[in-house]
C-alpha positions as CSV (number, residue, x, y, z in Angstrom):
1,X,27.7,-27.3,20.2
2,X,26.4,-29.8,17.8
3,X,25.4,-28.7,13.6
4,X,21.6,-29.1,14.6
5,X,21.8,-27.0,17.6
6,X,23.8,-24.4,16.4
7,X,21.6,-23.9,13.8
8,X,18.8,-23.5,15.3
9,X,20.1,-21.2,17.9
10,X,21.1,-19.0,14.5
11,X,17.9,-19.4,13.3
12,X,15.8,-18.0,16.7
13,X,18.1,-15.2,16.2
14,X,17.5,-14.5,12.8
15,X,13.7,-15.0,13.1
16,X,13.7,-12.7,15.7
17,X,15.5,-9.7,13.5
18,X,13.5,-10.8,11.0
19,X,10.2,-10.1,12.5
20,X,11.9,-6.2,13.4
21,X,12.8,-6.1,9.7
22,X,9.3,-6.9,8.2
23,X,7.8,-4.6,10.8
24,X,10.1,-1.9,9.6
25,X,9.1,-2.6,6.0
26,X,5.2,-2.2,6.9
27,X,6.4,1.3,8.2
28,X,8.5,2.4,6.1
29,X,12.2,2.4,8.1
30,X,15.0,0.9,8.9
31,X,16.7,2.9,11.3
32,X,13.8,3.5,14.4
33,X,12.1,1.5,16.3
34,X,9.0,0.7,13.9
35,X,7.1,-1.0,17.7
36,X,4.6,1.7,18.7
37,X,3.9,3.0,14.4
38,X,3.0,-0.8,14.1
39,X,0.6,-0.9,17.3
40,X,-0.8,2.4,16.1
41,X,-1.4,0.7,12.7
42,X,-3.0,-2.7,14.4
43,X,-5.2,-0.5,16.3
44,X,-6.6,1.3,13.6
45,X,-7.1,-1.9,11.6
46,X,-9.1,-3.6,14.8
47,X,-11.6,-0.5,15.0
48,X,-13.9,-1.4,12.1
49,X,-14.9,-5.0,13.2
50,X,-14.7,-4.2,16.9
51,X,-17.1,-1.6,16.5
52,X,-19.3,-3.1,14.1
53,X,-19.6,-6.1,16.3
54,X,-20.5,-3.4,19.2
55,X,-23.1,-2.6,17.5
56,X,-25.1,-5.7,16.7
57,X,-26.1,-5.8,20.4
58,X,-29.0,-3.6,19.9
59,X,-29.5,-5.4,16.3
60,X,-30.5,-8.5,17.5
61,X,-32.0,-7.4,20.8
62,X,-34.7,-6.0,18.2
63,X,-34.7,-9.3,16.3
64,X,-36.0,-11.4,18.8
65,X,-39.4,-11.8,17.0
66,X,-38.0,-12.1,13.7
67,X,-38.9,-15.6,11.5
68,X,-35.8,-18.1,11.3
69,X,-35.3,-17.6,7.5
70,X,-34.8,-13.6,8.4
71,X,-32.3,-14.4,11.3
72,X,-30.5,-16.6,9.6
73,X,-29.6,-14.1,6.7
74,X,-28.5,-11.6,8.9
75,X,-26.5,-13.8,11.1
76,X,-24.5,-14.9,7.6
77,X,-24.0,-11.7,6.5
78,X,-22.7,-10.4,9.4
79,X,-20.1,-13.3,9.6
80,X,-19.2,-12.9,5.7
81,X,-18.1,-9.6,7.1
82,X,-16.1,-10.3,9.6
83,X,-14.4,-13.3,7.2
84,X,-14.5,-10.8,4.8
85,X,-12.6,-7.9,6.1
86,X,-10.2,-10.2,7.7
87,X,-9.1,-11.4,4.1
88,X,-8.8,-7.4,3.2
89,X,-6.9,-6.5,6.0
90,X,-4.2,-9.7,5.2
91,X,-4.2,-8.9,1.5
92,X,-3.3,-5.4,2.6
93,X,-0.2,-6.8,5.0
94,X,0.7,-8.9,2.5
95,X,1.0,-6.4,-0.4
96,X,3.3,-4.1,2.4
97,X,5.7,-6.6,3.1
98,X,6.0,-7.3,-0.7
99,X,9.9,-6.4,-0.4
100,X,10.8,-7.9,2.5
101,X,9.6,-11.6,1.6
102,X,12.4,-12.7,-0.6
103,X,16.1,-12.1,-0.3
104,X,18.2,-9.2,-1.3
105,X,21.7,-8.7,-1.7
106,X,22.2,-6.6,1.8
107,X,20.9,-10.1,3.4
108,X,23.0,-12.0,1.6
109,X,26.6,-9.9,1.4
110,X,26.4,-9.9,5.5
111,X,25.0,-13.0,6.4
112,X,26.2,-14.8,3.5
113,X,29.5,-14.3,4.3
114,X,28.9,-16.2,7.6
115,X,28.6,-20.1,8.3
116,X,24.9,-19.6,8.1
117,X,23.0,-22.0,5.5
118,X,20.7,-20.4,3.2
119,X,18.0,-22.6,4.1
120,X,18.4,-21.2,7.9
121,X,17.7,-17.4,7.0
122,X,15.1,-18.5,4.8
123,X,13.3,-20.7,7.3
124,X,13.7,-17.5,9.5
125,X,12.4,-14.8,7.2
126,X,9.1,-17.2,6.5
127,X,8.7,-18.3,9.9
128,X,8.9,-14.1,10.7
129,X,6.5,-13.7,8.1
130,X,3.8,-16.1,9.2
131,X,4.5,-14.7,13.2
132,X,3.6,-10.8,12.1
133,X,0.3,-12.0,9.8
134,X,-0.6,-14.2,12.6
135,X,-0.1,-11.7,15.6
136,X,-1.7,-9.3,13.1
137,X,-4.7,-11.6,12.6
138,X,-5.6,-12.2,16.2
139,X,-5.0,-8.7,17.1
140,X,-7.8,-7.2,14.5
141,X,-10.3,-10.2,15.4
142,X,-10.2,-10.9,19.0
143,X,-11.9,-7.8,20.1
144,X,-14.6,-8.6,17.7
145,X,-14.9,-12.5,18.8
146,X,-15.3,-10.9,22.4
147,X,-18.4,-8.6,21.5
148,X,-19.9,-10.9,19.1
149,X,-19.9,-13.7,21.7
150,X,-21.5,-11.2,24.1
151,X,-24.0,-10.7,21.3
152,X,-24.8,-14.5,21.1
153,X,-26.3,-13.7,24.7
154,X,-28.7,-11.5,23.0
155,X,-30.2,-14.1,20.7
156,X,-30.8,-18.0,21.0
157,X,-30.0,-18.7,16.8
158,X,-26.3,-17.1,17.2
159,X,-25.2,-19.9,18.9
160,X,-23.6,-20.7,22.9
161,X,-21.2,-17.3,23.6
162,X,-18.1,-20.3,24.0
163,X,-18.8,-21.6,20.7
164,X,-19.3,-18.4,19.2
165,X,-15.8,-16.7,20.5
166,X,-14.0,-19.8,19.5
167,X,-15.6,-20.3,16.3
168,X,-14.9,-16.1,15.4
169,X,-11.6,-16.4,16.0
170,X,-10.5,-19.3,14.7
171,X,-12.7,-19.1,11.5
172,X,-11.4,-15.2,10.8
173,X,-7.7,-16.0,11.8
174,X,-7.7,-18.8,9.3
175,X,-9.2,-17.0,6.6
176,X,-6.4,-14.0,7.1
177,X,-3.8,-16.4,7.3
178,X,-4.9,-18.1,3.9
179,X,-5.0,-14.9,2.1
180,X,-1.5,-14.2,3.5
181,X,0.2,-17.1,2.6
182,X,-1.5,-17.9,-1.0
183,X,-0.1,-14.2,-1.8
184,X,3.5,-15.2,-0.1
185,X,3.7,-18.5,-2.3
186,X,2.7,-16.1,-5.4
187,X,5.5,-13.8,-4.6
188,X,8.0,-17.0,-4.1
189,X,7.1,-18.4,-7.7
190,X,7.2,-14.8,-9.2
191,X,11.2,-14.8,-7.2
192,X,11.9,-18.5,-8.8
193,X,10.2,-18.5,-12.7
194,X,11.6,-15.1,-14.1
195,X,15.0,-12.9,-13.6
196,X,15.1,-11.0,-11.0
197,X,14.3,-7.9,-13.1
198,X,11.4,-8.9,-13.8
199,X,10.5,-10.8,-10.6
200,X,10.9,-6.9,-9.4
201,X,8.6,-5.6,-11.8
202,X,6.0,-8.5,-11.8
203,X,6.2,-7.9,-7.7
204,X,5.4,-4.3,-8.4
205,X,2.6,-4.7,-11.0
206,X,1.3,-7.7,-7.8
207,X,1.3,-4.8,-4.9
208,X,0.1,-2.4,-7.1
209,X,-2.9,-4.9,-8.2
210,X,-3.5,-5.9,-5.0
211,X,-3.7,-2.5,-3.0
212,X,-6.1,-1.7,-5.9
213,X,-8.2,-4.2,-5.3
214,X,-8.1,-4.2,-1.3
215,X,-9.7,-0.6,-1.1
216,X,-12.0,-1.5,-4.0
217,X,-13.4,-4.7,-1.8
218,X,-13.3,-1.9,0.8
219,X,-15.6,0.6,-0.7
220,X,-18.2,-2.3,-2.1
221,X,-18.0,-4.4,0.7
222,X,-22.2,-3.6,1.6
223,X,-23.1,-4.8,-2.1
224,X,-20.6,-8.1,-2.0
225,X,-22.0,-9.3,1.5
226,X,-25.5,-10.3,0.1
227,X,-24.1,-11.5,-3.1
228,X,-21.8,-13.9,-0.8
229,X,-24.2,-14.9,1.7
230,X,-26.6,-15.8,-1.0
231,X,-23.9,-17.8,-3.5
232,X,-23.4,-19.6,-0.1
233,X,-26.8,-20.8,1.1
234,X,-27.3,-21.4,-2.4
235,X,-24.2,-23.6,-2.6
236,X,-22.6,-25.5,-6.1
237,X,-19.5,-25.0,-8.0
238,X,-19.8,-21.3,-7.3
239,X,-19.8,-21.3,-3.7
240,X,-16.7,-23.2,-4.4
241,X,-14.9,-21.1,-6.1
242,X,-15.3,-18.1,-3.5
243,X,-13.2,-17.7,-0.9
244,X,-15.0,-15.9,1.8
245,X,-17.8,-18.5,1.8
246,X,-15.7,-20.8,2.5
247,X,-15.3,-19.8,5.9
248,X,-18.3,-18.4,6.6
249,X,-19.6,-21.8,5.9
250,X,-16.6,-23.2,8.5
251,X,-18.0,-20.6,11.0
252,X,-21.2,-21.6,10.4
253,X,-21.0,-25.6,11.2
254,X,-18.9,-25.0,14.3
255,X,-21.1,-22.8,15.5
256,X,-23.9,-25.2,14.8
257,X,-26.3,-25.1,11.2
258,X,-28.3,-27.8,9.6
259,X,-27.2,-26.8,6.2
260,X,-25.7,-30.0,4.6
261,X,-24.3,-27.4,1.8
262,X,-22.0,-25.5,3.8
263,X,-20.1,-29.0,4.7
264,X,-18.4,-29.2,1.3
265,X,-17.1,-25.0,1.4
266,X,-15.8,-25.6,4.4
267,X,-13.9,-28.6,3.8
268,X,-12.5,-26.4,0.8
269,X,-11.3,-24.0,3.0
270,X,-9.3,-25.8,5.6
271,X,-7.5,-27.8,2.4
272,X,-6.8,-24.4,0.7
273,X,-4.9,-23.4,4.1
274,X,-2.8,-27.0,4.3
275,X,-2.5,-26.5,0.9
276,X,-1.1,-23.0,1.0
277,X,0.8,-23.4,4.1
278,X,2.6,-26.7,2.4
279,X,3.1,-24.8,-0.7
280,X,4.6,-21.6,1.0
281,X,7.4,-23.4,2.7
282,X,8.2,-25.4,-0.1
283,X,8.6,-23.0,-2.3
284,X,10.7,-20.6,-0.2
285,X,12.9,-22.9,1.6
286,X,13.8,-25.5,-1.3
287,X,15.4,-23.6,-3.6
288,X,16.7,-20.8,-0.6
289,X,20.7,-21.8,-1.9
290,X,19.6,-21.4,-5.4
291,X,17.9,-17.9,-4.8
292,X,20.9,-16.6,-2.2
293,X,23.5,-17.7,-5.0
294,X,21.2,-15.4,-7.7
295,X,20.4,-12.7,-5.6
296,X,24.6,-12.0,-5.1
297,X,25.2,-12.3,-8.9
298,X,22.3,-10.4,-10.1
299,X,24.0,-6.8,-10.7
300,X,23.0,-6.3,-13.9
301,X,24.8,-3.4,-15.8
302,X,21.9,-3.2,-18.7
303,X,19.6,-2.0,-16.2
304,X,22.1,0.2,-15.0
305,X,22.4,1.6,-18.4
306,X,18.5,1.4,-18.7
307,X,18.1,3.7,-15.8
308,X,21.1,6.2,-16.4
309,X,19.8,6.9,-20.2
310,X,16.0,7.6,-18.4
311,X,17.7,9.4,-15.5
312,X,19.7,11.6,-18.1
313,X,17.0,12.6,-20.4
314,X,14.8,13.2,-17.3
315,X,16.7,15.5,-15.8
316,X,17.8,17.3,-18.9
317,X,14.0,18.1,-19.2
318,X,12.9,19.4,-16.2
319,X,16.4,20.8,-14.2
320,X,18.8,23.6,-15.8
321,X,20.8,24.1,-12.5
322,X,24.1,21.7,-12.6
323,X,23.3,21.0,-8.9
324,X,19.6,20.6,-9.0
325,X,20.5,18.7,-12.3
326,X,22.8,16.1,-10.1
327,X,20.3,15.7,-7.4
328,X,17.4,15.0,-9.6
329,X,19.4,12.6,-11.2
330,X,20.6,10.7,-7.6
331,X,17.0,11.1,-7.0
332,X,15.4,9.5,-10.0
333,X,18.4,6.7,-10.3
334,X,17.2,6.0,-7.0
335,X,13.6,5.5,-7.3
336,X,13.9,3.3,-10.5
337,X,17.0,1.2,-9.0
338,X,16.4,0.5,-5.5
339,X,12.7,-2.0,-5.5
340,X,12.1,-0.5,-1.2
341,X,11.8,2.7,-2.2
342,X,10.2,2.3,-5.8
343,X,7.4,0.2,-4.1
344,X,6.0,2.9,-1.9
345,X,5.2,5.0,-4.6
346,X,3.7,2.0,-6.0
347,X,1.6,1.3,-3.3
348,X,0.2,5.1,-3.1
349,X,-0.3,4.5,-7.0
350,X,-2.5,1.4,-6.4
351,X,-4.6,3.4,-3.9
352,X,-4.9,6.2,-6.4
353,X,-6.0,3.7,-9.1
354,X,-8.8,1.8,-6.8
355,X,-10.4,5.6,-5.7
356,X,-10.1,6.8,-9.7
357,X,-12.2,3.9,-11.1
358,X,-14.5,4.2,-8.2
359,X,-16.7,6.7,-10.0
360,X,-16.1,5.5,-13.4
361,X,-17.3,1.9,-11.6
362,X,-20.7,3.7,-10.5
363,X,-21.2,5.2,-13.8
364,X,-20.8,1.9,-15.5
365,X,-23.1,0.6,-12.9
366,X,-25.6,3.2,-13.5
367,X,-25.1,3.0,-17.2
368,X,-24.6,6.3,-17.2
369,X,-20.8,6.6,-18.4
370,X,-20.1,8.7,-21.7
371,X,-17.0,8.6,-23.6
372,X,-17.2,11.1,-26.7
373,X,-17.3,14.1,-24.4
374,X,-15.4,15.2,-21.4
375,X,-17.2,14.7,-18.2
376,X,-15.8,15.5,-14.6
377,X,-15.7,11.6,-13.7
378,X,-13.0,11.0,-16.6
379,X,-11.2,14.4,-16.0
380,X,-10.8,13.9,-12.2
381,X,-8.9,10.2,-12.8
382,X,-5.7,11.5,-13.9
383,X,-6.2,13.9,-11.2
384,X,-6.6,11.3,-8.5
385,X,-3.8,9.4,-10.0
386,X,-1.2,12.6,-10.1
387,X,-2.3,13.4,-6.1
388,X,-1.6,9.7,-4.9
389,X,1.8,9.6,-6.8
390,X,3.0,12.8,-6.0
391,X,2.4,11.6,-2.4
392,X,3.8,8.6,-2.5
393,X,6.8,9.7,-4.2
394,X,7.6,12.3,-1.4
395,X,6.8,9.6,0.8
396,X,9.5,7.8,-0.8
397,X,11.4,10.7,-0.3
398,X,12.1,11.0,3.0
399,X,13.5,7.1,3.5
400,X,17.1,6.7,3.1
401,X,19.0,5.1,0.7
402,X,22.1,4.5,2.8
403,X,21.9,7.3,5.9
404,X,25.8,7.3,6.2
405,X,26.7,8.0,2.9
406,X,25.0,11.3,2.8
407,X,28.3,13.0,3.5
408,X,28.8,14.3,0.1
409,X,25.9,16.2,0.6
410,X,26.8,17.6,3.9
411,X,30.5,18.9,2.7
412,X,29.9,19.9,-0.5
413,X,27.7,22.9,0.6
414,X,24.1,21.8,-0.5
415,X,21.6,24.5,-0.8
416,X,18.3,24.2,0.9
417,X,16.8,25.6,-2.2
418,X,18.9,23.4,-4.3
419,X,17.2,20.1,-2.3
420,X,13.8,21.4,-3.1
421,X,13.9,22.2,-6.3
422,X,15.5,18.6,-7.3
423,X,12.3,17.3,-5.3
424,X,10.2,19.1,-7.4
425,X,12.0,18.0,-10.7
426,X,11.6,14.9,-10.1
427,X,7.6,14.8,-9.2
428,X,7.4,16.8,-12.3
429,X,9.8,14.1,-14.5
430,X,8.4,10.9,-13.4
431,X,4.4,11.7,-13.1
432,X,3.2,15.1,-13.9
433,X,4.9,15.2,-17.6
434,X,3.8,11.8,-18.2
435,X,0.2,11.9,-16.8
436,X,-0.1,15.3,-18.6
437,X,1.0,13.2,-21.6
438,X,-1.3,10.3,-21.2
439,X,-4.4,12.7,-20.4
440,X,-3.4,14.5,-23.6
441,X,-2.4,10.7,-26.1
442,X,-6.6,9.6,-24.5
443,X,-8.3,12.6,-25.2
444,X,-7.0,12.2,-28.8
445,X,-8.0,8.7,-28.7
446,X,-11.0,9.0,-27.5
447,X,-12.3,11.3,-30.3
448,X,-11.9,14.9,-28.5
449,X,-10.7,16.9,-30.6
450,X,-6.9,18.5,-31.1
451,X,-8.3,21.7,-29.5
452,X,-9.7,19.9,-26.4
453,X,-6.3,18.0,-25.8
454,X,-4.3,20.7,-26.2
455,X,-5.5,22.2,-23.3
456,X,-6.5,19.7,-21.6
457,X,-2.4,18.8,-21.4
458,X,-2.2,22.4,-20.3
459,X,-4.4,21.9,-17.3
460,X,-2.7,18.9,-16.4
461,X,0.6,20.3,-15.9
462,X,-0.4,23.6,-14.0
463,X,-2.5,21.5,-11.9
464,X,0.5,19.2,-11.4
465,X,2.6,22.3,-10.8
466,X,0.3,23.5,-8.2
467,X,0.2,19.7,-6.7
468,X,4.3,19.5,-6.5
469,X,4.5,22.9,-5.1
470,X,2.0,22.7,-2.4
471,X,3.2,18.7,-1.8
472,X,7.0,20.0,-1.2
473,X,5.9,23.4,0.6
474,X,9.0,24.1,3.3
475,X,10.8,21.0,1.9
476,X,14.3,21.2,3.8
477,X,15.9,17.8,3.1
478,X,17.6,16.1,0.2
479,X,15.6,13.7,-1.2
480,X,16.8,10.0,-0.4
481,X,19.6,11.6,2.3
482,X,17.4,12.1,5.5
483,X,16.9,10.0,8.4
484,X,13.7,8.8,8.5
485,X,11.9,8.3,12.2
486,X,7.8,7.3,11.6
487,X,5.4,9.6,13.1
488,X,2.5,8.0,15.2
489,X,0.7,11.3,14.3
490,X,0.7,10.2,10.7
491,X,-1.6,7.2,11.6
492,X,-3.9,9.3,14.1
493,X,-4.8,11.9,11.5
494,X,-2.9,12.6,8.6
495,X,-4.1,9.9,6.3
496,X,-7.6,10.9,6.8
497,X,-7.0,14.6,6.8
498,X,-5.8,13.6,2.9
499,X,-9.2,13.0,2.3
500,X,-9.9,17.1,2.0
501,X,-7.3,18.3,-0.3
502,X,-7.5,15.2,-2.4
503,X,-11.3,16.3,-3.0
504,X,-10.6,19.9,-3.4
505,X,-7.6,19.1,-6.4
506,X,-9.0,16.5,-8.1
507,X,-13.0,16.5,-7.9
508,X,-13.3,20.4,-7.5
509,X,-10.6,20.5,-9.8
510,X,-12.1,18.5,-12.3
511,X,-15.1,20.4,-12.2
512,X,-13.1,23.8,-13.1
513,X,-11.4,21.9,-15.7
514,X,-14.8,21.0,-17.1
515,X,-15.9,24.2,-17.1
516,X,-12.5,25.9,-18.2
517,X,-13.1,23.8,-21.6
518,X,-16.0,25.8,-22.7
519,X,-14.4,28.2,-24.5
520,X,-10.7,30.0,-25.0
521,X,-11.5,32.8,-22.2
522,X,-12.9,30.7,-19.7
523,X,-9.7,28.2,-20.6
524,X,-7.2,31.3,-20.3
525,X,-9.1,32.5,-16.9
526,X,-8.5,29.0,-15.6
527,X,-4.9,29.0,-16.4
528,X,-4.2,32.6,-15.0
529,X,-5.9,31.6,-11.9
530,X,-3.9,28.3,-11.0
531,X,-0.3,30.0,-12.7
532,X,-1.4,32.4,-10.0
533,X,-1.8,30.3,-7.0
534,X,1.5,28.6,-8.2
535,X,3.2,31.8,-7.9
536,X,1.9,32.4,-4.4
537,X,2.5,29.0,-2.7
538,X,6.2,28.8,-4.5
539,X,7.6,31.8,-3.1
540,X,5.9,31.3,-0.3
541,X,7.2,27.4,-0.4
542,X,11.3,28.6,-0.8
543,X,10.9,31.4,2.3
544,X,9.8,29.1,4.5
545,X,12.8,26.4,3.2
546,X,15.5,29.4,3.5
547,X,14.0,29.8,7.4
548,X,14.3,26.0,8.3
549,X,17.7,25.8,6.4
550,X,19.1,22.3,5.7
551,X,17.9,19.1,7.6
552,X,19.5,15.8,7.6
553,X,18.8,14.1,11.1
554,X,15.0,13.8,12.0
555,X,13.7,15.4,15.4
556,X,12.1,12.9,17.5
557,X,10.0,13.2,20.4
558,X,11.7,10.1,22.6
559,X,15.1,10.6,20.6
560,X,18.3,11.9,20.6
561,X,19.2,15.8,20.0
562,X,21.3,17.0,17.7
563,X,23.4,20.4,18.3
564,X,24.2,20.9,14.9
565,X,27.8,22.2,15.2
566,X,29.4,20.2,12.4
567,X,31.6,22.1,10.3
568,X,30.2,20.5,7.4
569,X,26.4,21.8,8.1
């Protein structure tokens, strides 16, 4: 076989594993098959806009009479929506697959070993990339092109139902597909300008950022679409500068408008894709030799050190036990070596952060936000913050390092009890201490009084007690040394089932915290109360660990069995 062809019959192949291996990144495994999660998770994404284009069939039915000015508005803003929430959604893949997008050294110690050039695999991994996010893209919009077509039925100012399907699709798949590869050619720069450290941690700070900033665009989504739609009829520099008009303005001309302003937006737009599409494989398949070479060498012992000093002084803190004590510390050398499972955390962080500032937004907004005093909008942030990083981190938790080297932990006779309590030493290590620090360094700051910090810092970390316990009630794994399979049931109602306990301990909780400040008894009831409930769910927590015993190999519905008659278990 010739050089040419046999490369590019290695590069089908590694595009294809490729494409498995981003998919497993979006879910959060490496071991199962990530297929029906990932379906589960497309299908969830495609209800909004399917259903909110469902409904504009009895919208415009009942707009038949309405003047041309009024029909044209609503028309806009329900396309800045759909361009709109297609941007979101990419944003969202994007910030996911954050780990996946450059190499690392597992890539590059087995296939680098192999007569495979480095420009081959990375050619794959982008060309895998730019497959998922467009699969992903036509997926969440071509239910919505379908009903909105059938909606151009209804009204004659929409636009023919061909025009209207092709212009929806094409218009919203584009406008994904920017987002998606403006935030890949970001993450390529971040990988070439700085050590690969710091490319790590400037990646993190980026997925953090951008999950942040996806569920804030979320949540203000019915405020931005007017602003949009107006900046865009309006037209100018400003229109320029936005993305989502852009196009909107491109959805608008192919559908058919005799607004000579939108012409320049759109012609914007469709340069900012070349543009971004040009830049994207330039910068990841140029210097791929350069980055493979860097990646192999990069082992570098002063983070090592970094890490150990942390890991030691961590553990000295919050575990007594010489076993718990050598767990935590696998556990938390783990989480602040290994960028996978340090960036799901990261990623419950950044959801954490956008929900927190969501009130303190609508009292800036409402010019309402006080700062001398405590008020149940600036107690419940840390709150918010502790519950999404507590979950995230046992999220984290139950992913692998290495399945196959959790021998040592299968003949060395690990506790059950053991297992948990490292889990719980490390929630308490890495955010409940700190947070409880940080609520106690900004209260001081911000003029409240020694008094008011002081127990503020004790509130913080009986709350955070009562978080880790109830977070690892039952916990019967080792944290880091479990398989991992993903659980369709998680996207069918567990996230949204969050939504009630995350009320009850942070905004409830902030409001007992508010009113536990008054004075020393009402402080000391508060604390008896929740040191109470601690007590409860904790021994509750370790009888129903001892009952489940030890677990390293997850029970599937459509997998394999285990008997569990190894010698070592």
């Amino acid at each position: 076989m010739s050089a040419p062809g046999r490369e590019w019959r290695q590069f089908r192949l590694l595009a294809h594993d490729s494409v498995r291996r981003l998919l497993s990144s979006v879910v959060l495994t490496r071991d199962g098959d990530p297929l029906q999660f990932a379906i589960w998770v497309t299908a969830l994404a495609t209800t909004p806009p399917s259903l909110y284009a469902f409904s504009q069939i009895f919208k415009y039915a009942l707009l038949r009479r309405a003047t041309p000015e009024v029909m044209e508005r609503v028309v806009l803003g329900d396309r800045m929506f759909f361009v709109l929430y297609a941007m979101i959604a990419a944003a969202l893949l994007a910030a996911l697959t954050w780990e996946a997008l450059v190499p690392d050294r597992t890539d590059q110690e087995i296939v680098g070993v192999l007569p495979v050039r480095p420009r081959t695999l990375a050619a794959a991994r982008l060309t895998a990339a730019m497959t998922m996010a467009t699969a992903f893209a036509v997926a969440i919009n071509l239910p919505a092109s379908v009903f909105f077509a059938l909606v151009a039925a209804t009204h004659p100012l929409l636009g023919s139902v061909p025009m209207v399907f092709i212009a929806h699709l094409t218009m919203t798949v584009a406008a994904a597909l920017t987002v998606f590869l403006a935030l890949l050619a970001v993450r390529g720069v971040v990988a070439l300008s700085v050590s690969t450290l710091l490319a790590s941690v400037t990646a993190g700070v980026l997925q953090l950022a951008s999950i942040g900033a996806v569920i804030e665009a979320l949540v203000y989504v019915p405020s931005l679409v007017p602003f949009l739609v107006r900046t865009m009829i309006a037209g100018g520099d400003e229109a320029v500068r936005i993305p989502p008009v852009w196009f909107a303005a491109a959805y608008s001309l192919m559908v058919g408008t005799s607004r000579a302003t939108f012409a320049p937006e759109a012609r914007v737009g469709l340069a900012t894709f070349a543009l971004a599409l040009a830049l994207t494989f330039v910068i990841h398949l140029l210097p791929s030799a350069w980055l493979a070479r860097r990646t192999l060498a990069s082992m570098s012992k002063g983070r090592a050190r970094s890490a150990s000093t942390v890991t030691r002084l961590a553990t000295a803190v919050v575990a007594r036990v010489p076993a718990v004590r050598a767990m935590a510390a696998f556990t938390i050398a783990t989480v602040t070596r290994n960028r996978r499972h340090a960036f799901v955390p990261l990623g419950y962080l950044g959801a954490g952060i956008a929900i927190a500032a969501t009130s303190l937004v609508a009292a800036t907004i409402r010019r309402t936000v006080v700062l001398h005093e405590p008020r149940a909008y600036l107690l419940s942030l840390p709150l918010v913050l502790m519950f999404f990083a507590v979950l995230g981190l046992r999220a984290s938790f139950r992913l692998p390092v290495e399945f196959d080297a959790n021998w040592p932990f299968r003949v060395c006779g690990t506790r059950v009890g053991h297992a948990a309590a490292s889990a719980r030493a490390t929630m308490m290590a890495l955010i409940v201490l700190p947070l409880a620090g940080a609520a106690v360094l900004v209260s001081t700051l911000l003029g409240w009084g020694g008094e008011v910090a002081a127990r503020l810092g004790l509130f913080e970390l009986l709350a955070g007690l009562l978080l880790v316990e109830a977070m690892t009630f039952g916990w019967h794994g080792v944290p880091f040394g479990r398989a991992f399979a993903p659980s369709v049931a998680s996207v069918k109602w567990r996230g949204p089932a969050m939504l009630v306990p995350l009320n009850l301990f942070a905004f409830r909780g902030a409001d007992a915290q508010i009113a536990a400040l008054h004075s020393v008894g009402t402080a000391l009831i508060y604390a008896a109360v929740v040191f109470g409930v601690v007590a409860i769910v904790g021994l509750a927590s370790r009888q129903a660990s001892k009952q489940r015993g030890l677990v390293f190999d997850e029970s599937t519905e459509d997998g394999c069995q285990t008997l569990g008659l190894s010698e070592a278990l």
